[in-house]
N, C-alpha and C positions, 0 to 999 in steps of 0.2 A: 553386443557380440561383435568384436572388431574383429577387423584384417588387416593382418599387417604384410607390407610387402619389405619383400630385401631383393639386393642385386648383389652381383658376383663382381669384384674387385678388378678383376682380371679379363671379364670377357664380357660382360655385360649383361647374363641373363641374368632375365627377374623370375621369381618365384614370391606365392603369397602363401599363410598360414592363417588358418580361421583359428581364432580362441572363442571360447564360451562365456570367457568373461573378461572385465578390464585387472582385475586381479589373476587369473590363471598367468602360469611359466609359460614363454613362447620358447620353442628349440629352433634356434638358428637352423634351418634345411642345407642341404648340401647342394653345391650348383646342378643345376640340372641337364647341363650340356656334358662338363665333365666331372660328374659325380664327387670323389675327394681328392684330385686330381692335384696336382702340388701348382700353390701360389693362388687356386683358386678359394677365394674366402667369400661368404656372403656376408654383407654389412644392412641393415636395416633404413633403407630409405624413406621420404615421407614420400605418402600417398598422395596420388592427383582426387582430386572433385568433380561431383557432379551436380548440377542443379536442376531440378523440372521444370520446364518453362510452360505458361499457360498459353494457351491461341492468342488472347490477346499481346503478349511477351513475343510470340514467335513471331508474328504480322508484324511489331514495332521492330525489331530487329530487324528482320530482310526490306523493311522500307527504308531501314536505316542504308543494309549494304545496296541494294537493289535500286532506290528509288520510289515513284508513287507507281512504278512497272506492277508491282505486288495486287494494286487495286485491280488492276486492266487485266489479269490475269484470271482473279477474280468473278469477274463480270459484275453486273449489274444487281442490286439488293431486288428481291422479291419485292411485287406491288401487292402488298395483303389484302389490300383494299378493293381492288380489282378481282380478288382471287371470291372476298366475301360477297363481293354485290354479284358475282358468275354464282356463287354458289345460290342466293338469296333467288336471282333468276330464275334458276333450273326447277327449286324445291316450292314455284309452286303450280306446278303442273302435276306432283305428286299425287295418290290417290291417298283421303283421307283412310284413318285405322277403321273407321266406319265399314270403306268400300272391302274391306280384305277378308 
């Protein structure tokens, strides 16, 4: 299902047209600033892109513009290990399934 964009000859504005298909007739629109206004024509331009970038894409990129600023920002990676042997602590002062 494309979208095609056109712009106005004469003044600049864009407008875009959904089709249903890459076969379907697109109808030229009329400028949308000044409607059939004389000298205003829409011509069919090509379309800008976009791409999705993953966390790891977006973290290389601003380290790219930024610097290693991006890590510091950040902070510090979790210590797992720290977090398992706190937990390992705690669970065995637990009251066995017995006591309950």
């Amino acid at each position: 299902m494309p979208l095609y964009e056109f712009q106005c000859t004469k003044c600049g504005a864009r407008d875009e047209v959904f089709a249903r298909s890459m076969t379907a007739e697109v109808k030229t629109p009329s400028c949308p600033k000044s409607g059939k206004a004389r000298g205003h024509a829409m011509q069919r331009v090509v379309s800008s892109f976009s791409r999705h970038l993953t966390m790891a894409d977006q973290i290389v990129e601003a380290e790219a513009k930024w610097g290693k600023e991006v890590d510091a920002s950040m902070g510090p990676e979790p210590d797992v290990g720290r977090y398992a042997r706190r937990y390992a602590e705690l669970s065995k002062n637990l009251p066995s399934p017995n006591d309950l």
